[in-house]
C-alpha positions in Angstrom: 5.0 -17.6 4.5 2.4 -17.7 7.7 4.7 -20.3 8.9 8.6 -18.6 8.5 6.5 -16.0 10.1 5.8 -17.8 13.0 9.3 -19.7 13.2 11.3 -16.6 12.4 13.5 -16.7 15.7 13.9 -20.2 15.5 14.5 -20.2 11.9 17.0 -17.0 12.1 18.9 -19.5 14.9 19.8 -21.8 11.9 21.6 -19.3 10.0 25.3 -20.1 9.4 26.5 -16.7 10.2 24.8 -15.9 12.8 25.9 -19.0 14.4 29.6 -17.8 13.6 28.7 -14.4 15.4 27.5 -16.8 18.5 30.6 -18.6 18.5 32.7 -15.8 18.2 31.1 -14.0 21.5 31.4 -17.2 23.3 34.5 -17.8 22.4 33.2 -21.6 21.4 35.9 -23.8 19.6 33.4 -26.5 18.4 33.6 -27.2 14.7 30.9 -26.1 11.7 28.6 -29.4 11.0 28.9 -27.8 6.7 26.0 -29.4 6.0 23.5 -28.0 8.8 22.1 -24.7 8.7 19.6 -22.5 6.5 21.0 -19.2 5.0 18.4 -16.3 5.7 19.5 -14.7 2.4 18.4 -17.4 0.0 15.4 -18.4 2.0 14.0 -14.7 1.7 15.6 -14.2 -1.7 13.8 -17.1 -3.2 10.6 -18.1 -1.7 9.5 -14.0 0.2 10.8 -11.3 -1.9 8.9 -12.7 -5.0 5.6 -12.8 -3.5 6.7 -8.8 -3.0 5.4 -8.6 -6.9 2.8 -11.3 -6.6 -0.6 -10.7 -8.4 -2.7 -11.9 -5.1 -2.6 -9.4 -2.6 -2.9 -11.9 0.1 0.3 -13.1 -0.9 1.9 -9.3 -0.9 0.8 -8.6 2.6 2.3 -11.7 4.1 5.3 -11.4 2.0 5.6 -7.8 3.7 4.9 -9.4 7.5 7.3 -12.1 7.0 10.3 -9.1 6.1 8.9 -7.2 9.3 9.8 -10.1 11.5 13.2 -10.9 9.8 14.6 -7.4 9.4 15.0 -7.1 12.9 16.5 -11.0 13.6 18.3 -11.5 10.4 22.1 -11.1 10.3 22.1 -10.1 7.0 19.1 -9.7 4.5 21.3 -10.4 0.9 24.1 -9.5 -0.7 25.2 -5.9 -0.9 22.3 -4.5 -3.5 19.6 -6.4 -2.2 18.3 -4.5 0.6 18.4 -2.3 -1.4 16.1 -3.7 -4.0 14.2 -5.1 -1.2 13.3 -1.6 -0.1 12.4 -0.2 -2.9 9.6 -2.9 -3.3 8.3 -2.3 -0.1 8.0 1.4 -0.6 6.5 0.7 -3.7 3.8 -1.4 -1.8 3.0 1.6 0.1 1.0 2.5 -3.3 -0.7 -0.6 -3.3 -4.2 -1.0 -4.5 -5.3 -3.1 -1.5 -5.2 -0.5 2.2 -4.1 -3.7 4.2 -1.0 -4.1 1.9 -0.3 -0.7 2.0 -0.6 0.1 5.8 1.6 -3.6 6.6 4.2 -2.2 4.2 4.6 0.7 6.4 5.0 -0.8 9.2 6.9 -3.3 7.8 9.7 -0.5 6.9 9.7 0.3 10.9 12.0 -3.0 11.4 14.3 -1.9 8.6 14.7 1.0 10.2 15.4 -0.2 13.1 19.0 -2.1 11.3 21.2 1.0 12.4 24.0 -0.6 11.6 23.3 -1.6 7.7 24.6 1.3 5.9 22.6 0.0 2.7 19.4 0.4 4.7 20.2 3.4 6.1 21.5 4.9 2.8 18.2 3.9 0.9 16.0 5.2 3.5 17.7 8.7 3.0 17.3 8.6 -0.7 13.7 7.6 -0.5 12.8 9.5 2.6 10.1 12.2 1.7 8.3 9.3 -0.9 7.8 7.2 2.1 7.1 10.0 4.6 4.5 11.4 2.0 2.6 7.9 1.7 3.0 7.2 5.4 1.3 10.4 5.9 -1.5 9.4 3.4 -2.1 6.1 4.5 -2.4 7.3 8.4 -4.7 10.1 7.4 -6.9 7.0 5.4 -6.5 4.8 8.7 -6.3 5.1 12.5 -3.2 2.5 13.7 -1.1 2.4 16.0 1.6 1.1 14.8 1.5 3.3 11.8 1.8 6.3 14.4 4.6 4.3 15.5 6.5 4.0 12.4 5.9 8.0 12.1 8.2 8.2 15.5 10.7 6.2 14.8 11.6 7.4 11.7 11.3 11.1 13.0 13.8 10.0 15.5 16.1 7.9 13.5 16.4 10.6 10.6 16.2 14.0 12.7 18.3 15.4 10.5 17.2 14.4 7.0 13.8 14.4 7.6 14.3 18.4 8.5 13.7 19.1 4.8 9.9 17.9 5.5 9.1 19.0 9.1 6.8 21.6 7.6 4.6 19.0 5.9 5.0 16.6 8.7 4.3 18.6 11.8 0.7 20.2 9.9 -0.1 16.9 9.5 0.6 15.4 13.0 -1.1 18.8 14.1 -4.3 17.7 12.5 -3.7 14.0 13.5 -3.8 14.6 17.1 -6.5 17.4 16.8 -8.9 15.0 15.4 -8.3 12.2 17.8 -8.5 14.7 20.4 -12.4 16.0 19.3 -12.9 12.5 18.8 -12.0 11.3 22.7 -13.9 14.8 23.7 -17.2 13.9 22.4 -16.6 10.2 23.5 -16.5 11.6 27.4 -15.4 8.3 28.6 -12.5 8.4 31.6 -10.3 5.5 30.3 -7.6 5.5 27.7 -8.0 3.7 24.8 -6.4 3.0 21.6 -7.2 6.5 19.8 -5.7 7.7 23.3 -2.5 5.8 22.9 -1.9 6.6 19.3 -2.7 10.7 20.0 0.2 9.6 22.7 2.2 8.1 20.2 1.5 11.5 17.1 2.3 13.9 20.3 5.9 12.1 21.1 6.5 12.3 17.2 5.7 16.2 17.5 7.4 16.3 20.5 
């Protein structure tokens, strides 16, 4: 898993369709070797999304790294119903016994996000929106992280108008977030910015 992490790009490069997408916007006429290339949807569907359920926890966080780099570089992530499933795991991680596999499943669901253009994604995001915002809200008031104040953004900004139903909850939150950080860098009395200053930048654009 360390490894396809690692060698996502290159491995993502390999993939038969995205090879045809390559050729297609080059305009390339060169034939298909058949027998080269590694499909992204089998590799993840048989040797990552299992350790999703895996009794280690070791193995659950990597599994959730490994999907964070290949949701944004993948083509496609399985056949219609498995992104689905996928997602729903990885919210379900966000309950995790273990904080680290919790907080990297969060920001593991900031790359699917991020695929605007799978309605499957999109569509499961909507129907598990306020599960995931509540845990995301949990986790970061557990942890300070940076890019869980990330993942808070983009999803405000990629669901606007779904997430509406929750600004209530959300915005007290962020409101206490940035309060705290703020009485934190206060009592600090240091003159440079460091990484409780950037993610109080990053809770105030979410506010914002």
């Amino acid at each position: 898993l360390l490894l396809l992490d690692l060698m996502a790009e290159e491995v993502c490069a390999l993939d038969p369709k995205k090879q045809k997408k390559g050729k297609k916007k080059s305009g390339s006429k060169q034939k298909a070797s058949g027998s080269s290339g590694i499909s992204i949807e089998e590799l993840l569907g048989n040797f990552v999304r299992p350790d999703l359920q895996s009794q280690a926890s070791f193995l659950r966080f990597r599994a959730c790294c490994v999907y964070q780099r290949f949701a944004t570089l993948a083509p496609s992530l399985g056949p219609p119903g498995t992104p689905k499933a996928t997602l729903a795991e990885m919210v379900r991680l966000t309950a995790d016994a273990e904080l680290p596999v919790r907080v990297r499943a969060c920001t593991a669901l900031k790359s699917f996000i991020g695929r605007r253009s799978d309605m499957e994604v999109r569509q499961t995001f909507v129907e598990n929106l306020g599960q995931f915002l509540e845990r995301l809200l949990q986790i970061a008031a557990e942890i300070q992280c940076e890019e869980l104040s990330e993942t808070v953004e983009v999803l405000v900004h990629n669901f606007s108008h779904e997430i509406i139903p929750f600004a209530a909850q959300l915005i007290g939150h962020l409101a206490n977030q940035v309060c705290t950080l703020a009485d934190k860098e206060a009592a600090k009395n240091q003159g440079c910015p460091d990484s409780e200053e950037i993610e109080e930048c990053g809770l105030a654009g979410a506010l914002a």
